[in-house]
TORTI-918258 format. One record per residue: residue number from 1; residue in one letter; x, y, z of N, C-alpha, C in turn. Coordinates in nm, 3 decimals, decimal comma. Layout:
     n   res       n_X       n_Y       n_Z      ca_X      ca_Y      ca_Z       c_X       c_Y       c_Z
   NUM     A         X         Y         Z         X         Y         Z         X         Y         Z
...
***
This chain:
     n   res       n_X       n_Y       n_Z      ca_X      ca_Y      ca_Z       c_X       c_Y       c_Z
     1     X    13,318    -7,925    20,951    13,315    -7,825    20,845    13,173    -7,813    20,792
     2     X    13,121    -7,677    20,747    12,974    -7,673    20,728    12,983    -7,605    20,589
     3     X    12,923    -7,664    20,498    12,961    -7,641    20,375    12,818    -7,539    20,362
     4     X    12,828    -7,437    20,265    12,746    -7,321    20,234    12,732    -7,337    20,069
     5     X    12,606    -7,364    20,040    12,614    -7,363    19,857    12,606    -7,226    19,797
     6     X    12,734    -7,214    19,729    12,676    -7,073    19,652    12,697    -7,125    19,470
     7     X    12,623    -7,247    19,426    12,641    -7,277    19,279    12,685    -7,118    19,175
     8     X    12,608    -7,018    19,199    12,672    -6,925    19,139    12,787    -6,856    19,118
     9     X    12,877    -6,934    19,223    12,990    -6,852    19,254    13,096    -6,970    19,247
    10     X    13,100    -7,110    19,268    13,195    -7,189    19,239    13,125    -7,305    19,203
    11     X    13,242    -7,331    19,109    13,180    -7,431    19,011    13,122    -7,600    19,025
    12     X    13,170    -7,569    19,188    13,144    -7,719    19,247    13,038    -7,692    19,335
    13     X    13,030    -7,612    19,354    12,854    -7,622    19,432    12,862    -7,593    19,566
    14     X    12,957    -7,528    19,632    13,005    -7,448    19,773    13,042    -7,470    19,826
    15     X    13,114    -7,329    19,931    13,255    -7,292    19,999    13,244    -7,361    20,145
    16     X    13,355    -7,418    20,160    13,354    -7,493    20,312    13,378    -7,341    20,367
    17     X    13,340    -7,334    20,498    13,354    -7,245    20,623    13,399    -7,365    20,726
    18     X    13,491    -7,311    20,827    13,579    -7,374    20,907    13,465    -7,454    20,991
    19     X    13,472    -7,579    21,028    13,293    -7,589    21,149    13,330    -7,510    21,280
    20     X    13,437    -7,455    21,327    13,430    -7,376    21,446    13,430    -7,234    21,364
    21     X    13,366    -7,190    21,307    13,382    -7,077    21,215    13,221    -7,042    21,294
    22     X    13,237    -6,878    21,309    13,164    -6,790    21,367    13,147    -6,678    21,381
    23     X    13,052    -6,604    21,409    13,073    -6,436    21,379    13,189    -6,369    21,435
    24     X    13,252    -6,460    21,567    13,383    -6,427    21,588    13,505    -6,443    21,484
    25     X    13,491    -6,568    21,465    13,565    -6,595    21,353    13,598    -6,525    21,203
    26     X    13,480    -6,505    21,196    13,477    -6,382    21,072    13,492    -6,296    21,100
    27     X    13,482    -6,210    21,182    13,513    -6,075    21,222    13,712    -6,078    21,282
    28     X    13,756    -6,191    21,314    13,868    -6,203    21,325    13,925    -6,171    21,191
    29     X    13,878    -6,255    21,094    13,958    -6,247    20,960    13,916    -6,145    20,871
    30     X    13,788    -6,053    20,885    13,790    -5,963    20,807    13,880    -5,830    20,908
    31     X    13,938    -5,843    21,045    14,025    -5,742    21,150    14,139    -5,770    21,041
    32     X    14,171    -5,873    21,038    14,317    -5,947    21,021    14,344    -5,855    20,884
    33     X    14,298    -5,926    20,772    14,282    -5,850    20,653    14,290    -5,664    20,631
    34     X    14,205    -5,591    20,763    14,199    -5,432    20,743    14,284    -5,438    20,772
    35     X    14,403    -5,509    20,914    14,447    -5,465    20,927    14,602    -5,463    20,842
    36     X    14,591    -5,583    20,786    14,699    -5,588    20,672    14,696    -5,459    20,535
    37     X    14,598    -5,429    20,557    14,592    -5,326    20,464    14,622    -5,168    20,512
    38     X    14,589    -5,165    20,627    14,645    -5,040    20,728    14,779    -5,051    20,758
    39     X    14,831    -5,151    20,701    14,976    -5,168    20,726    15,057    -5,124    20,637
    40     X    14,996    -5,165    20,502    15,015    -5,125    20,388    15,031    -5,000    20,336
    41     X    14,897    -4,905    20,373    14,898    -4,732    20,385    15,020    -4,671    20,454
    42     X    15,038    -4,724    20,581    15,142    -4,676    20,663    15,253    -4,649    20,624
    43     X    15,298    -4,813    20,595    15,435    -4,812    20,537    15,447    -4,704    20,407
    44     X    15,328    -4,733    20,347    15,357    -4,668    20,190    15,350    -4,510    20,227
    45     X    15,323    -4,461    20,341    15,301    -4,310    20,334    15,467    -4,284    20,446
    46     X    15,479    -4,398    20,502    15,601    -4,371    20,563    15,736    -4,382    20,533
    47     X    15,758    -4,462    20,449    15,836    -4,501    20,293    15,872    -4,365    20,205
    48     X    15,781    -4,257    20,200    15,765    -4,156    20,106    15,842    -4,092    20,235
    49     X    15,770    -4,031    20,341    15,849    -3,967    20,410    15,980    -3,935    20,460
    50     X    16,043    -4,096    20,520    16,162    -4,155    20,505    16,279    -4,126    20,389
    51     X    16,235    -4,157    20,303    16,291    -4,182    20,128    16,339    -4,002    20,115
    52     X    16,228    -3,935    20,145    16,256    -3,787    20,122    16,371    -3,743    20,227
    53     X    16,344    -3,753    20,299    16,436    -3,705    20,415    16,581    -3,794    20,401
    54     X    16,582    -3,919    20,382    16,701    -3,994    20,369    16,805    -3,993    20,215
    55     X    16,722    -4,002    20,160    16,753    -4,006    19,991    16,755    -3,920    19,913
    56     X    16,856    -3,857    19,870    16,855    -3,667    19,829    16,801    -3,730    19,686
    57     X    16,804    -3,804    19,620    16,753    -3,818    19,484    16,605    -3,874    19,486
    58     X    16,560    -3,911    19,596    16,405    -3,970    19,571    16,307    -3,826    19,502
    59     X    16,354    -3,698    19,534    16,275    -3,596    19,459    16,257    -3,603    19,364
    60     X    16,378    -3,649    19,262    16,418    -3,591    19,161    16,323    -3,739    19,096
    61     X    16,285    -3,795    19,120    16,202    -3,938    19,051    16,060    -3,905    19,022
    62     X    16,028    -3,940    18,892    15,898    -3,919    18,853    15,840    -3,978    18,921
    63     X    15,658    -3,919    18,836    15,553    -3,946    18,986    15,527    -4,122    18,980
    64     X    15,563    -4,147    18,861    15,538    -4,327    18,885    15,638    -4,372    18,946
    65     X    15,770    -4,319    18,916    15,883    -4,400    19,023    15,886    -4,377    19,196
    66     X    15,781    -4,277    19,176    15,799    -4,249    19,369    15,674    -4,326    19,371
    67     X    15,574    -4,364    19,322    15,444    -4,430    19,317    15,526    -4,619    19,379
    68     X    15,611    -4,647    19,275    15,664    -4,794    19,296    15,759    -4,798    19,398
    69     X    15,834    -4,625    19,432    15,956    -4,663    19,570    15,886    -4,701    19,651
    70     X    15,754    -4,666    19,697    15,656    -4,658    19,832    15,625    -4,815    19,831
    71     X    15,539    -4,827    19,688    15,459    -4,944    19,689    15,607    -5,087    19,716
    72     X    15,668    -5,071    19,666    15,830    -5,173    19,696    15,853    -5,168    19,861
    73     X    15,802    -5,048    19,909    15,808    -5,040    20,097    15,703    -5,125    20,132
    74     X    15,628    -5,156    20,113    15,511    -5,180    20,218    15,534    -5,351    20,124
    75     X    15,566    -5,377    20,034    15,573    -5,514    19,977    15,707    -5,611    20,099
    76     X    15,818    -5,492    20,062    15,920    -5,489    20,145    15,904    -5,608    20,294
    77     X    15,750    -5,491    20,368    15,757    -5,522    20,495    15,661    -5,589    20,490
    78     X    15,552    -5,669    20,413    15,540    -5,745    20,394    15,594    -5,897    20,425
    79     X    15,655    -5,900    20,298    15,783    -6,015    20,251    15,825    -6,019    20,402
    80     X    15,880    -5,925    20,444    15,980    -6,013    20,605    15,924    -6,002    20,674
    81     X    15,739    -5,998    20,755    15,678    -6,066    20,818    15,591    -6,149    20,819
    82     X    15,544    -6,207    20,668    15,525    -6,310    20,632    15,623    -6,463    20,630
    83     X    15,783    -6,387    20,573    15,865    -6,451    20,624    15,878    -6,500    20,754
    84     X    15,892    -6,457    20,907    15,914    -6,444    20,995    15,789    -6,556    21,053
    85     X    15,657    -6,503    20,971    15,560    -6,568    21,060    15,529    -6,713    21,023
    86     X    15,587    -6,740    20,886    15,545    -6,876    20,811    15,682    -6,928    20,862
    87     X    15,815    -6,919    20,895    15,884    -7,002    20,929    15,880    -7,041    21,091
    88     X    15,785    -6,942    21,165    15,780    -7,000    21,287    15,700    -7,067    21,278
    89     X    15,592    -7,090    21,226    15,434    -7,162    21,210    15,516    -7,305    21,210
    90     X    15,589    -7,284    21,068    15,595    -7,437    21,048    15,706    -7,497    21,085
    91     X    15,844    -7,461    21,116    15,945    -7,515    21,191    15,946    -7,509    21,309
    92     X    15,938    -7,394    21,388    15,950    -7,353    21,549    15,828    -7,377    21,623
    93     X    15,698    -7,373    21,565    15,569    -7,364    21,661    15,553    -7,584    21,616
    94     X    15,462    -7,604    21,689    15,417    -7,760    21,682    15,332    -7,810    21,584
    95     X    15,239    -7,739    21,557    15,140    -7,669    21,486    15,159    -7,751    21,391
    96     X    15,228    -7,790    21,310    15,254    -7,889    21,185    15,344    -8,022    21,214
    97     X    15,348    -8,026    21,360    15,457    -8,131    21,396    15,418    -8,282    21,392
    98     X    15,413    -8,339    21,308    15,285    -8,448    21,294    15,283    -8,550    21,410
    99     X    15,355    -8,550    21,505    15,382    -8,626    21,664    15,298    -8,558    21,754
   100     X    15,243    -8,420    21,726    15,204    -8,312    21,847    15,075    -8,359    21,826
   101     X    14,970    -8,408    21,730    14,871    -8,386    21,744    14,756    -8,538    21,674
   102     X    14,663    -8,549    21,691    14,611    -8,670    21,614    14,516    -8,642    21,460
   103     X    14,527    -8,516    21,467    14,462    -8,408    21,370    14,576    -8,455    21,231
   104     X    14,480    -8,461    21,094    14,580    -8,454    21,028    14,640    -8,356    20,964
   105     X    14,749    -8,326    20,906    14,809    -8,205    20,859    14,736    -8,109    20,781
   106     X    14,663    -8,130    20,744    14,587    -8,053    20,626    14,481    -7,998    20,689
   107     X    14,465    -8,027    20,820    14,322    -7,982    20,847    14,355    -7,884    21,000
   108     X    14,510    -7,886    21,001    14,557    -7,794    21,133    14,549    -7,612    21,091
   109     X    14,514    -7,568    21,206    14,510    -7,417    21,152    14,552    -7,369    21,348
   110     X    14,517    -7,225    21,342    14,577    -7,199    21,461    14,510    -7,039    21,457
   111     X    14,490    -6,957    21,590    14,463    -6,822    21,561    14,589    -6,783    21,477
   112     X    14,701    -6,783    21,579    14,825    -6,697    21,511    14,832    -6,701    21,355
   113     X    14,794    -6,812    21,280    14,809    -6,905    21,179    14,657    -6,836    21,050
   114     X    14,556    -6,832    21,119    14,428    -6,719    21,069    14,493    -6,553    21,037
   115     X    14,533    -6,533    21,168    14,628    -6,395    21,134    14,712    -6,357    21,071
   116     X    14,782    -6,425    21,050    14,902    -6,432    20,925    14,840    -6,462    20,791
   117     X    14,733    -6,496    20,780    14,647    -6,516    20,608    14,565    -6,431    20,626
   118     X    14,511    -6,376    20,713    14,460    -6,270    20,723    14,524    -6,113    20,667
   119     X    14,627    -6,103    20,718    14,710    -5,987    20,727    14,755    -6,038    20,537
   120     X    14,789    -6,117    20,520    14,849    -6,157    20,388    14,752    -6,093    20,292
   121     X    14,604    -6,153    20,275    14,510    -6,117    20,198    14,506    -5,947    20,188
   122     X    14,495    -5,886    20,342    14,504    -5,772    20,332    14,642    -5,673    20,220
   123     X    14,748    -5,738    20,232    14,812    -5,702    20,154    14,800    -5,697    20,013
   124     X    14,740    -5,843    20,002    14,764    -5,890    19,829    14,652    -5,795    19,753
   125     X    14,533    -5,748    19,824    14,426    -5,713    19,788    14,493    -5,518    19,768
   126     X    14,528    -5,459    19,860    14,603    -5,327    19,857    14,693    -5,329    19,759
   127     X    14,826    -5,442    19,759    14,849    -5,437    19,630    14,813    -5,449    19,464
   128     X    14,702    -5,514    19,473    14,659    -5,562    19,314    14,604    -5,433    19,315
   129     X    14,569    -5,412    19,416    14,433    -5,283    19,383    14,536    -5,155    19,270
   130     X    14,656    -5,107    19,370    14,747    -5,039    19,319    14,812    -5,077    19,168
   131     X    14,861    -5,200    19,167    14,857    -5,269    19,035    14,782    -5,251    18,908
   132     X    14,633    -5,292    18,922    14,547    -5,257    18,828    14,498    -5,077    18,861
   133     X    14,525    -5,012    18,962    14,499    -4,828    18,936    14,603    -4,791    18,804
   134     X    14,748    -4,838    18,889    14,806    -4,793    18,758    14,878    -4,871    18,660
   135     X    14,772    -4,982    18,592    14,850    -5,094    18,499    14,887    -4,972    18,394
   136     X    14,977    -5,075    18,331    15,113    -5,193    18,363    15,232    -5,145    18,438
   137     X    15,206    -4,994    18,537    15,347    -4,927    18,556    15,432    -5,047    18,644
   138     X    15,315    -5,062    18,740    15,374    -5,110    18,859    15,422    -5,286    18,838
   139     X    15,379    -5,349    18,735    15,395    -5,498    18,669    15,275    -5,532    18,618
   140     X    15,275    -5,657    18,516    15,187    -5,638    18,386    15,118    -5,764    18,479
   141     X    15,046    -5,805    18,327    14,923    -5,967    18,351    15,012    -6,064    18,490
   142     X    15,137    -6,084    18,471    15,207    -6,181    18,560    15,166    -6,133    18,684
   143     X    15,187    -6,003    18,705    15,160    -5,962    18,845    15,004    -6,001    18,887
   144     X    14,898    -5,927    18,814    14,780    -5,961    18,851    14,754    -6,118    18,825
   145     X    14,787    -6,170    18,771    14,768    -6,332    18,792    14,872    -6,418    18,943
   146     X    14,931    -6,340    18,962    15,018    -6,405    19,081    14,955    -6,330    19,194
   147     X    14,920    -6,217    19,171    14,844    -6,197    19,305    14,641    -6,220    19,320
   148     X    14,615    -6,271    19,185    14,486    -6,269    19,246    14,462    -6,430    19,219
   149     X    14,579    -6,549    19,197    14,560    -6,664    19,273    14,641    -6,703    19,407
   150     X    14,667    -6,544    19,443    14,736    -6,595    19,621    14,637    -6,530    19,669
   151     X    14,536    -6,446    19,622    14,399    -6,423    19,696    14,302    -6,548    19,758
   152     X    14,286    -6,593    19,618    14,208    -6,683    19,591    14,241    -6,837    19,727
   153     X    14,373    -6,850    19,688    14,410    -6,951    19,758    14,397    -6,970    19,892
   154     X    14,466    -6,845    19,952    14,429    -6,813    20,087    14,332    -6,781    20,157
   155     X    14,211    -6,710    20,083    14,065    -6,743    20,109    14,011    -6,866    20,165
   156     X    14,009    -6,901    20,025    13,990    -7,089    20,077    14,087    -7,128    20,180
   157     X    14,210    -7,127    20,240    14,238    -7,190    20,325    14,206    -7,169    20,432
   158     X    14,185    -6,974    20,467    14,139    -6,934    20,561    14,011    -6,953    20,608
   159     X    13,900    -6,948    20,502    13,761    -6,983    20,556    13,761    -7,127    20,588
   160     X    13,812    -7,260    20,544    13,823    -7,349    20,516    13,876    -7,444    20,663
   161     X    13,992    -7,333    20,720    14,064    -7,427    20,775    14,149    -7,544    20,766
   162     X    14,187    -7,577    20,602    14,221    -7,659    20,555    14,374    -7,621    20,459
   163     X    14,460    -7,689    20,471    14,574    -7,676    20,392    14,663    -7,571    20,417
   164     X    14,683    -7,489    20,503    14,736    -7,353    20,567    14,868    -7,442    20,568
   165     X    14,919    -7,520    20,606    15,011    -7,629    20,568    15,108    -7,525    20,463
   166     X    15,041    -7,558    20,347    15,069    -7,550    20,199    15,099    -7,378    20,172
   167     X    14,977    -7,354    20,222    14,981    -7,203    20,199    15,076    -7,127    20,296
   168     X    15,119    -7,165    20,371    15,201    -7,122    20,480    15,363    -7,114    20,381
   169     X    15,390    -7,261    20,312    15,469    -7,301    20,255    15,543    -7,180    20,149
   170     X    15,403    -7,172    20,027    15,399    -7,095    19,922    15,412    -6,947    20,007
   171     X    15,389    -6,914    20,090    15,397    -6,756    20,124    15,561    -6,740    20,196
   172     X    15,579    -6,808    20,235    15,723    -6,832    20,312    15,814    -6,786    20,174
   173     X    15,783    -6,844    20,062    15,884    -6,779    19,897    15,884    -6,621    19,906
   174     X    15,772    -6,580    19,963    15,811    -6,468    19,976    15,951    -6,358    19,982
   175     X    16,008    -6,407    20,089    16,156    -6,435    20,134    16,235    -6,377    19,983
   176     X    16,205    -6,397    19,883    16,283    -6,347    19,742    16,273    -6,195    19,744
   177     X    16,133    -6,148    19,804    16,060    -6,027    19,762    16,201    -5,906    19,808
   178     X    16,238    -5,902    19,915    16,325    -5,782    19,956    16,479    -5,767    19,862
   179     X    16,554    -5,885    19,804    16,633    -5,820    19,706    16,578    -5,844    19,561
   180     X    16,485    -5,868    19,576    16,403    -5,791    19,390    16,369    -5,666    19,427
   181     X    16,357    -5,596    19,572    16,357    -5,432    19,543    16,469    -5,402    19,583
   182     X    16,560    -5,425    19,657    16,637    -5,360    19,651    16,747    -5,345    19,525
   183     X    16,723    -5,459    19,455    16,750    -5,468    19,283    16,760    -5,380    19,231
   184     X    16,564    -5,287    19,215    16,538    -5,206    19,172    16,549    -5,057    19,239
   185     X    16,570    -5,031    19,345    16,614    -4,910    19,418    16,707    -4,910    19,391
   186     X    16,826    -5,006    19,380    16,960    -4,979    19,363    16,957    -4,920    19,207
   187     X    16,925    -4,962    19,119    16,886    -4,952    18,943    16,842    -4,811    18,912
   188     X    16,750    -4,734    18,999    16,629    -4,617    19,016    16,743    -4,486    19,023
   189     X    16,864    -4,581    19,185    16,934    -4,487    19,227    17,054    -4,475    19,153
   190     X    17,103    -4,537    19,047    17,218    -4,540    18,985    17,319    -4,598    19,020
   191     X    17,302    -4,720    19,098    17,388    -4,806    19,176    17,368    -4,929    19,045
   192     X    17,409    -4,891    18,987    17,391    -5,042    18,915    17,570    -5,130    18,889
   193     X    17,641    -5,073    18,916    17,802    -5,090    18,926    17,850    -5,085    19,037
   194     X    17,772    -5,052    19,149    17,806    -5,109    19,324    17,825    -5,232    19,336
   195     X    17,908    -5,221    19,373    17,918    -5,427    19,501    17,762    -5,453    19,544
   196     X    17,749    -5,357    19,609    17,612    -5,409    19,701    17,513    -5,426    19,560
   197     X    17,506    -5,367    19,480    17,422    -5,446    19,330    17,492    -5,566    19,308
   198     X    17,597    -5,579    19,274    17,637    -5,765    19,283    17,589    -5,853    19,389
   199     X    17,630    -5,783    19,472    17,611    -5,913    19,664    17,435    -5,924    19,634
   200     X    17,428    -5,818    19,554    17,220    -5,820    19,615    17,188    -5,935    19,513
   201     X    17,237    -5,934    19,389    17,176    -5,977    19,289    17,240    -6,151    19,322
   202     X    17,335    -6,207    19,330    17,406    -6,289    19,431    17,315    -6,350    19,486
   203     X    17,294    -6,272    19,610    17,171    -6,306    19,717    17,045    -6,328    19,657
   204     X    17,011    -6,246    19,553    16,862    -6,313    19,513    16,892    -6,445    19,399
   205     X    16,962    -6,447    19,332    16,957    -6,582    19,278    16,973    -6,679    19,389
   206     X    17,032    -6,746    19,475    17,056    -6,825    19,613    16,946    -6,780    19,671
   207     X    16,842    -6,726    19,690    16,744    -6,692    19,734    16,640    -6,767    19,680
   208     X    16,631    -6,691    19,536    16,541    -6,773    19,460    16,502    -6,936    19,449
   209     X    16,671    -6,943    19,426    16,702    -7,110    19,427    16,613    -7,189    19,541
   210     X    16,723    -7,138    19,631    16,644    -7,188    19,778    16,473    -7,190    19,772
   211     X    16,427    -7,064    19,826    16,263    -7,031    19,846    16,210    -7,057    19,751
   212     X    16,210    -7,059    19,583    16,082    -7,069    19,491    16,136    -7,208    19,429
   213     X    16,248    -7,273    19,397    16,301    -7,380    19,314    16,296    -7,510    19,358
   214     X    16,398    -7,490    19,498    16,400    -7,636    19,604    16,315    -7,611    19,686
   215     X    16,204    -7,517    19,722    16,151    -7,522    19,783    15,960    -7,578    19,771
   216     X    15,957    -7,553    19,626    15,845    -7,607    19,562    15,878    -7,743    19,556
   217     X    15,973    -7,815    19,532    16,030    -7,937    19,498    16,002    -7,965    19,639
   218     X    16,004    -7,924    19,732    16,000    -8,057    19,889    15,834    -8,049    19,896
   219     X    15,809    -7,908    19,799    15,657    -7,907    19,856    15,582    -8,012    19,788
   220     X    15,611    -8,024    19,604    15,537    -8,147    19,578    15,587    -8,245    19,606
   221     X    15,674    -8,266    19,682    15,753    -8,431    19,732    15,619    -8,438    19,853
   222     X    15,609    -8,348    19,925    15,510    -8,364    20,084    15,388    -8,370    19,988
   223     X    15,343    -8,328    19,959    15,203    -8,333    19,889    15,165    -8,475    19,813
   224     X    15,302    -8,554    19,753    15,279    -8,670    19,681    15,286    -8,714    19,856
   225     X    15,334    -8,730    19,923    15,419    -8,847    20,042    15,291    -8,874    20,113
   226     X    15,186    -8,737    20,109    15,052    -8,726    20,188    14,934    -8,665    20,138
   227     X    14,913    -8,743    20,006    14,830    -8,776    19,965    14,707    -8,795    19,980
   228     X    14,708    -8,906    20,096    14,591    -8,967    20,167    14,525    -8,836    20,216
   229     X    14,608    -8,787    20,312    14,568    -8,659    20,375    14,481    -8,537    20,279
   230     X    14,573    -8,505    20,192    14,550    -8,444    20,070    14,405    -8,403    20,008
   231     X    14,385    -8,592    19,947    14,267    -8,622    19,896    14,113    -8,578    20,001
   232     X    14,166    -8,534    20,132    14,037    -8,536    20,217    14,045    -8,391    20,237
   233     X    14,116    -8,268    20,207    14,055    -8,095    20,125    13,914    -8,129    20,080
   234     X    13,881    -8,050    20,066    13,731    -8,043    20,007    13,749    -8,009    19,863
   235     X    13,635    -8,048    19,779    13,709    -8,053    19,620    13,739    -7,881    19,566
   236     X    13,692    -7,802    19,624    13,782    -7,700    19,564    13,876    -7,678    19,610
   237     X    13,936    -7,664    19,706    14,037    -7,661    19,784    14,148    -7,759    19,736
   238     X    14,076    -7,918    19,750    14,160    -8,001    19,702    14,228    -7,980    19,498
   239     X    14,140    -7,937    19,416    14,165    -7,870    19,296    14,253    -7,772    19,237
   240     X    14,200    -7,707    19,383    14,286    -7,577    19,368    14,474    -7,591    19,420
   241     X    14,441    -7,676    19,500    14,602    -7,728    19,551    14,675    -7,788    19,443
   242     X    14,602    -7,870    19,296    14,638    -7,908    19,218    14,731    -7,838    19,093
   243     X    14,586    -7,724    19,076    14,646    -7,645    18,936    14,702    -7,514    19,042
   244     X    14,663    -7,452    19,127    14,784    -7,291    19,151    14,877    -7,357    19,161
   245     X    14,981    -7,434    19,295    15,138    -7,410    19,279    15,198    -7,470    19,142
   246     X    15,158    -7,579    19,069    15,203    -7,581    18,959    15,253    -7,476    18,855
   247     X    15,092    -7,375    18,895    15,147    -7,251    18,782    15,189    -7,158    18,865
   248     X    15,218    -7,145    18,968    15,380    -7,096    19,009    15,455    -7,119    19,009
   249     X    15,468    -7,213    19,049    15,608    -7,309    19,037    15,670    -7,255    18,874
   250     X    15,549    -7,309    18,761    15,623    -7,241    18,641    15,636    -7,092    18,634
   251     X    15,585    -7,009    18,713    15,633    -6,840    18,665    15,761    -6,862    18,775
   252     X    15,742    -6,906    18,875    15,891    -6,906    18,945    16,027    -6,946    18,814
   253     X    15,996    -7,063    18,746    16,129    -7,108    18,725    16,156    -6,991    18,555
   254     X    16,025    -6,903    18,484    16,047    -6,863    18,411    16,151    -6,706    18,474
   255     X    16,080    -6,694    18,599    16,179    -6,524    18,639    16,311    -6,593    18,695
   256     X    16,290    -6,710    18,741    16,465    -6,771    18,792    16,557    -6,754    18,668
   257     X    16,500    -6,819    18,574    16,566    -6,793    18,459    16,635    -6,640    18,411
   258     X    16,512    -6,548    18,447    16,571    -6,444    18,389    16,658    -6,379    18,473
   259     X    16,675    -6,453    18,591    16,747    -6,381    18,736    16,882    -6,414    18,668
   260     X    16,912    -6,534    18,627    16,970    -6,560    18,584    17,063    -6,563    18,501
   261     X    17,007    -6,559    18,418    17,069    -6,419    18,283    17,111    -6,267    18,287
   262     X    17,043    -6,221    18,426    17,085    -6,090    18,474    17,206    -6,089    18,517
   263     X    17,213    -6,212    18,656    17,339    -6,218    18,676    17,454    -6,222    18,627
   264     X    17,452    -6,322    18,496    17,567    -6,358    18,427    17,576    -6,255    18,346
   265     X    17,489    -6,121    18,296    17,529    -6,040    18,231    17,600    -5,926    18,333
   266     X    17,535    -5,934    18,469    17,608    -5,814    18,504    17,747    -5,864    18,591
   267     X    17,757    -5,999    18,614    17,891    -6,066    18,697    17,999    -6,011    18,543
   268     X    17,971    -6,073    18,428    18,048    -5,970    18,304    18,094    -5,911    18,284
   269     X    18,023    -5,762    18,336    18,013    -5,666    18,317    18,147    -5,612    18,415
   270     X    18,127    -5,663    18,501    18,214    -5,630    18,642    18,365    -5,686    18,604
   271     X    18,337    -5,791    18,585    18,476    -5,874    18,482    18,541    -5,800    18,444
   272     X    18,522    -5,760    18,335    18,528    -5,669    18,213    18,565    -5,543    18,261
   273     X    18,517    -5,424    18,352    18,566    -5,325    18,414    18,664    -5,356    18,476
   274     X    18,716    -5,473    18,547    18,834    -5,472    18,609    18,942    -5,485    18,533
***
């Protein structure tokens, strides 16, 4: 690893770059990134198209609610190939299999593994951007603080080569993202007394549970268990592994909560009509 001082820019005195890190290398991850963001345009212009042609009421939605149907598309497709790609990384591929390799966990990375934080950044960056164009429509401070320390994070792991482990982990929660919109499409569209609004809302609490609750919980169980490993991140990296999932972990368990309270008001509700 070849450390680069930029004292002006972090507070510890500079950013590791991967030591096989190279103009290839960088030009991989700034591809990776456009192209996560060309993914983003697509969906969001193809989302609109779709929506019109499929959905006789998407017209009738103001210009901020067709602004968030789109932007909920491309988050959408997001969420389930981030999903897709962080559960093969770390269950199905070897890549983290601590028998496969003499490398320790924290310091394994992979192309496929660059590309997938690549493509991620590209997203998070298209979305905040949209976020702060039109604050607070699209979600307030929570949003821009949850997406510009999954910037942050994944930067460092990506230039770094270090902890993709972790970050692989935290992006895999993702997985919640598709019934919190379809939540709100269902809500937009006047489905709020459908089954499929119960089964969804259902599914995202057991979702939640699963991906952001028990799933942070195995993460600081692995993080205490490997430690040793841990401690050898480089100190921002290693810092930064300290204070972000913590303060996700707490905005996770504050929206679990309110998932929560949704449910039991609208399982009620349903009660009550019958």
């Amino acid at each position: 690893m070849v450390e680069i001082p930029f004292p002006f820019l972090f507070p510890l005195g500079f950013l590791p770059i991967n030591g096989n890190a190279g103009p290839s290398n960088e030009l991989h991850w700034l591809a990776s990134a456009f192209i996560g963001i060309v993914f983003c345009v697509i969906v969001y212009r193809s989302t609109a198209v779709l929506s019109f042609l499929w959905f006789q009421g998407f017209d009738k939605l103001s210009p901020v609610e067709k602004v968030e149907w789109n932007n909920r598309g491309f988050s959408t497709f997001h969420a389930l190939f981030v999903a897709v790609a962080s559960l093969y990384l770390l269950i199905f591929s070897d890549l983290f299999d601590e028998d496969s390799s003499g490398d320790l966990l924290v310091n394994r990375s992979s192309t496929l593994s660059d590309t997938v934080l690549g493509i991620s950044i590209g997203y998070f960056l298209a979305d905040l951007t949209m976020v702060l164009w039109h604050f607070p429509a699209l979600g307030g401070l929570e949003y821009v603080l949850h997406h510009g320390l999954s910037v942050f994070s994944i930067f460092l792991s990506l230039t770094s080569g270090q902890g993709q482990l972790y970050v692989l982990m935290i992006l895999f929660t993702e997985t919640t993202t598709p019934f919190v919109n379809l939540r709100w499409y269902l809500d937009v569209a006047g489905q709020k007394n459908s089954r499929l609004y119960i089964c969804n809302g259902i599914g995202l609490f057991l979702g939640w549970l699963i991906a952001r609750i028990l799933l942070f919980i195995f993460f600081f169980t692995h993080m205490v268990t490997h430690f040793d490993q841990v401690k050898q991140i480089f100190p921002l990296g290693f810092y930064s592994l300290l204070v972000v999932p913590p303060v996700l972990a707490t905005m996770n368990v504050f929206w679990f909560w309110k998932i929560a309270k949704g449910l039991i008001k609208t399982l009620s509700k349903a009660r009550h009509r019958k």
